[in-house]
C-alpha positions in Angstrom: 91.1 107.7 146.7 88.4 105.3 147.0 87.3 102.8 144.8 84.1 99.7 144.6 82.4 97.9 142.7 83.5 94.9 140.6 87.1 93.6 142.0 87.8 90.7 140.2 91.2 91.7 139.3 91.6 94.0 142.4 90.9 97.1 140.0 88.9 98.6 143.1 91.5 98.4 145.6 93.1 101.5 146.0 96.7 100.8 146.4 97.9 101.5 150.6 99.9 104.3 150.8 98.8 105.6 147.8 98.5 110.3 148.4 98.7 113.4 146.2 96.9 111.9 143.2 95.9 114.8 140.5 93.9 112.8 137.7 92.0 109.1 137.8 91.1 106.8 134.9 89.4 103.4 135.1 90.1 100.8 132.0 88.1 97.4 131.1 89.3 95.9 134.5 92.1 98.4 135.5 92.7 101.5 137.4 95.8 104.3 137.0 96.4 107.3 139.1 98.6 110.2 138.5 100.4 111.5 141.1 101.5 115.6 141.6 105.0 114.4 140.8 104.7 113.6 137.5 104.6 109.9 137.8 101.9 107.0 137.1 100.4 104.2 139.1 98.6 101.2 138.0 96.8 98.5 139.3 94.4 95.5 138.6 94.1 93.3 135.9 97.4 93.0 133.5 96.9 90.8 130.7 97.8 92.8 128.4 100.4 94.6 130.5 98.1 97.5 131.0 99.1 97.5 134.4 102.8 97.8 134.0 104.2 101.4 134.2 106.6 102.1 131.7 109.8 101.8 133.1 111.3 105.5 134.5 107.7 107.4 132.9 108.0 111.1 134.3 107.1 114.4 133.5 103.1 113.3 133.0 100.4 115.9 132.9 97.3 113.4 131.9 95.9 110.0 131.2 93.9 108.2 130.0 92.8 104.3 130.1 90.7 101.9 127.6 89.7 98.6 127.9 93.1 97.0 127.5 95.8 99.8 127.4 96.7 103.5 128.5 98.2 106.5 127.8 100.0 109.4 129.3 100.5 112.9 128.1 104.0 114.4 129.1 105.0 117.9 129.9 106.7 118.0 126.4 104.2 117.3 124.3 104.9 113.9 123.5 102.5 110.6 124.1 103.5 107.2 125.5 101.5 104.5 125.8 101.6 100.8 127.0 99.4 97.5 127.6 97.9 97.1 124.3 98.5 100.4 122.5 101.4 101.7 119.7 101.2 105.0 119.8 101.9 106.6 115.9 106.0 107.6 115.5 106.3 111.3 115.8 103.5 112.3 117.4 104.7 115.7 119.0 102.5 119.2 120.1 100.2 117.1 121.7 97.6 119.2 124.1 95.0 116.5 125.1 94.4 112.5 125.0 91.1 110.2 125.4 91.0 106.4 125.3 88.5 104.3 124.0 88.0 100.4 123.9 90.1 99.6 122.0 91.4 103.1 119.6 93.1 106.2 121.1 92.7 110.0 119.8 95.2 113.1 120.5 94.5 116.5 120.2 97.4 118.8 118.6 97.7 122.6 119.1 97.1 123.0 116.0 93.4 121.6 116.6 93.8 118.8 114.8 92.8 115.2 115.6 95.0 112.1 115.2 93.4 108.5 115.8 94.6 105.2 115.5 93.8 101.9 116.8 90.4 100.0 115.9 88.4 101.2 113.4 85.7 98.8 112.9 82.8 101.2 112.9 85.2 104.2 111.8 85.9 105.4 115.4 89.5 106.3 114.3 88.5 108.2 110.9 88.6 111.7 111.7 85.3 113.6 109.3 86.5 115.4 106.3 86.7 118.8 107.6 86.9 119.1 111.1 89.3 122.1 112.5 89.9 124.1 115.1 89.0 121.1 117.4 88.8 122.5 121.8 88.3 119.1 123.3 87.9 115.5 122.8 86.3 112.1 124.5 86.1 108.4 123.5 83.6 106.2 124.1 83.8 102.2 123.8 83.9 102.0 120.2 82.9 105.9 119.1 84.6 109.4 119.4 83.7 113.0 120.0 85.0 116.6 119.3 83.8 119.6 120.4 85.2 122.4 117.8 85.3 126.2 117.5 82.6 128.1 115.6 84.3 131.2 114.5 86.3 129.4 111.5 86.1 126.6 109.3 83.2 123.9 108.6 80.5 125.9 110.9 78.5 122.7 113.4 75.0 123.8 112.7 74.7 127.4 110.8 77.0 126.7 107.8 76.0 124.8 104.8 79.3 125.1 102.9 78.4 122.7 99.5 74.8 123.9 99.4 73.1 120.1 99.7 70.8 121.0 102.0 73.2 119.8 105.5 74.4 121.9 107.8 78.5 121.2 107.6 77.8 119.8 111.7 74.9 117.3 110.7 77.6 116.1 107.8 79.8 115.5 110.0 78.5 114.3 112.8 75.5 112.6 112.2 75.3 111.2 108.3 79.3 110.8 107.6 78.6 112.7 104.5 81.6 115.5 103.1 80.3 118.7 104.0 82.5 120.2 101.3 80.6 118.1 98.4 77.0 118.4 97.4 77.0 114.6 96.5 79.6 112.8 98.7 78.6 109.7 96.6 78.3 110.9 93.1 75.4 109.9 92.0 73.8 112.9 90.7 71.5 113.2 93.8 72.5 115.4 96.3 73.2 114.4 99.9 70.1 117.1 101.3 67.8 115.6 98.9 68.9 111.7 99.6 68.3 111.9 103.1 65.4 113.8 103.1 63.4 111.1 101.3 65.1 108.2 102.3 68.0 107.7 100.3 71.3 106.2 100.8 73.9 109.5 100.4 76.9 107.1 101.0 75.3 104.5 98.1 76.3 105.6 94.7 74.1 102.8 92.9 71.2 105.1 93.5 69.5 105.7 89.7 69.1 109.3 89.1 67.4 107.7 85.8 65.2 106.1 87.7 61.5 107.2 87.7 60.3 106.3 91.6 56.7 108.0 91.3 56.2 107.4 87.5 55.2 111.1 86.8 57.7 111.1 84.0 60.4 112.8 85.7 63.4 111.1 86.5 64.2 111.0 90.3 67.5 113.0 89.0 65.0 115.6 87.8 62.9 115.8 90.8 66.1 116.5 92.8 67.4 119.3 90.4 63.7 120.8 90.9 63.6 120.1 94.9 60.5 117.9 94.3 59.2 114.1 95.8 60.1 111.4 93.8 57.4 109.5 95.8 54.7 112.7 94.9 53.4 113.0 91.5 52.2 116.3 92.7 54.4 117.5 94.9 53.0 121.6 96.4 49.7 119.7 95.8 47.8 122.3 93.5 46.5 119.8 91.1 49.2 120.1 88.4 51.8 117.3 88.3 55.3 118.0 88.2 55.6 117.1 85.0 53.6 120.0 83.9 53.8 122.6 87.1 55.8 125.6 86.1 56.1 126.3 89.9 55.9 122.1 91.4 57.5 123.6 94.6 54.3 126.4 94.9 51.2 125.6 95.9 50.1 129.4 95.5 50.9 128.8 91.2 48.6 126.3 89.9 49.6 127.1 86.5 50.3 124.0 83.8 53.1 124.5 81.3 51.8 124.9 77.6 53.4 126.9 75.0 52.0 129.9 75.5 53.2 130.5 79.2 56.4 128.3 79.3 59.1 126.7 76.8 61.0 123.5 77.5 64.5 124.0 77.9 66.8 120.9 78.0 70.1 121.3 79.4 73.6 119.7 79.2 76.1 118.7 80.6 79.4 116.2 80.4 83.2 116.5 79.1 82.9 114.6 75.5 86.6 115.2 75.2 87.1 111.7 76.9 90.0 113.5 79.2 87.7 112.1 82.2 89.5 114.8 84.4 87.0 117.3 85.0 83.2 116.8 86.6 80.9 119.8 85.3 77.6 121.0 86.6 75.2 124.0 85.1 73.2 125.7 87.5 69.9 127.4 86.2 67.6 129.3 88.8 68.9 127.1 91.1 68.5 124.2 89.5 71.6 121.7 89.3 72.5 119.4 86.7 75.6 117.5 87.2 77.8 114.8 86.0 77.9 112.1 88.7 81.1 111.0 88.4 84.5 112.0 86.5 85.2 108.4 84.6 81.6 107.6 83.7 81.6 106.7 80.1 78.0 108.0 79.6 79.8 111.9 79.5 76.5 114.0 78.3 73.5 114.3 81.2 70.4 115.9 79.9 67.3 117.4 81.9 64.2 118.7 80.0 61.8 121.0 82.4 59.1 123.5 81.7 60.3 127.3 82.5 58.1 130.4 82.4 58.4 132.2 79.1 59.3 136.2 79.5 61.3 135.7 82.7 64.8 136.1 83.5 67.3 133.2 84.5 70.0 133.5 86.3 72.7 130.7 86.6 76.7 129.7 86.7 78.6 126.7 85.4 81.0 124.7 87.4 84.3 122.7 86.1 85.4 120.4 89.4 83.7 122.6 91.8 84.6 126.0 90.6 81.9 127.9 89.5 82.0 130.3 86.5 79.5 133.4 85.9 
């Protein structure tokens, strides 16, 4: 082994002596070798003990360092760890460890993640969802997963809820639950919110709200897949209001009466149980209640539809859908 660069606490000094090393890992302002035998070394700064083997540690197949602690998978299954670290009580079936900063992660055989330590920007909160889980790596103060395709949530195909996300960008990117439409219940769906700028995580967002002042409520333009910032959203000329295609530029055709009827639909649980969220689905259009204990139970939404066609739809109690 070799080592250079910043030596302030003699972190780069290879130990003398020091042969059949399998596996390196560098800390804040330490260093750890494991040896062929099964057993650790440490060296350079020790403040928080980080540098202090555990006393008779054998049987070690990998480690892993962070800024102020480390860890070592055993033969067994099992974790230990030392410096500044408490590894969780039973932690067994254990197939691969990572280190970050200041948080920790261990893989399971079961592909399952378990994280603990800081979690000040949610580095130790595993996403909703994520299975079958390969490999894993820690950054500073963020973590990473790569996962199997051929079950579960699917990374970039898969849209399990229907909002629009693949189940991976949910995940990975806007922290959203790929098995919910509307992770924050506010009646706008998390494809829609962060396709024009919405907050999905914010559930202060007014689906009553009428952002573009067409006369549809930014609830109804995200049942019908339309702007709320676009009075006319395919641009034909018609506003949404009126379109009885807003999504088609090819159908410039206004709603009247003899072309189209205005069907208002509902939804809500006026039983007062509040245990139950409903939704009614009309050619693909979703009306939902936002939340289960809202006190407003009945949700409305008036749109044009073409006269002399045929709808097809289902209804929903708590996310199981009915023909």
């Amino acid at each position: 082994m070799r080592g250079w660069g910043y030596n302030t606490y003699g972190q780069s000094i290879v130990p003398a002596g020091l042969t059949d090393v399998t596996a390196i890992a560098a800390g804040e302002n330490h260093s750890m070798a494991l040896k062929s035998d099964g057993t650790v070394v440490c060296w350079g700064d020790n403040q928080q003990a980080q540098s202090t083997v555990l006393s008779g540690l054998t049987g070690v197949r990998a480690t892993a360092a962070g800024a102020y602690h480390n860890l070592a998978l055993r033969t067994n299954g099992t974790v230990v760890g030392w410096g500044a670290s408490a590894v969780p009580a039973a932690l067994t079936s254990v197939t691969n460890i990572a280190a970050g900063a200041r948080h920790s992660l261990a893989l399971k055989e079961n592909g399952m993640i378990v994280c603990w330590g800081t979690n000040g920007i949610v580095q130790t909160t595993v996403p909703i969802g994520l299975t079958e889980v390969q490999s894993l790596a820690a950054g500073g103060s963020h973590s990473m997963a790569r996962y199997a395709c051929n079950g579960g949530l699917k990374p970039s195909n898969s849209d399990t809820d229907g909002d629009g996300l693949s189940d991976g960008d949910e995940i990975l990117i806007y922290k959203t639950d790929p098995t919910l439409s509307d992770t924050d219940g506010d009646s706008l769906p998390d494809g829609w919110e962060v396709t024009y700028g919405f907050d999905p995580h914010d559930p202060n967002d007014d689906p009553n709200a009428d952002s573009d002042g067409d006369g549809l409520t930014d609830g109804a333009e995200a049942a019908l897949g339309t702007s709320p910032f676009m009075t006319d959203t395919d641009g034909d000329g018609i506003l949404d209001l009126f379109d009885i295609a807003p999504n088609d530029p090819s159908i410039a055709v206004a709603a009247d009466n003899s072309n189209s009827v205005a069907v208002t639909r509902m939804v809500g649980d006026s039983s007062g149980s509040q245990t139950e969220l409903y939704a009614i689905t009309l050619n693909g259009i979703t009306l939902r209640m936002p939340t289960i204990n809202d006190v407003n139970y009945l949700y409305y939404l008036t749109i044009p539809m073409k006269r002399g066609a045929t709808y097809e739809g289902y209804v929903e109690a708590s996310g199981i859908q009915f023909s």
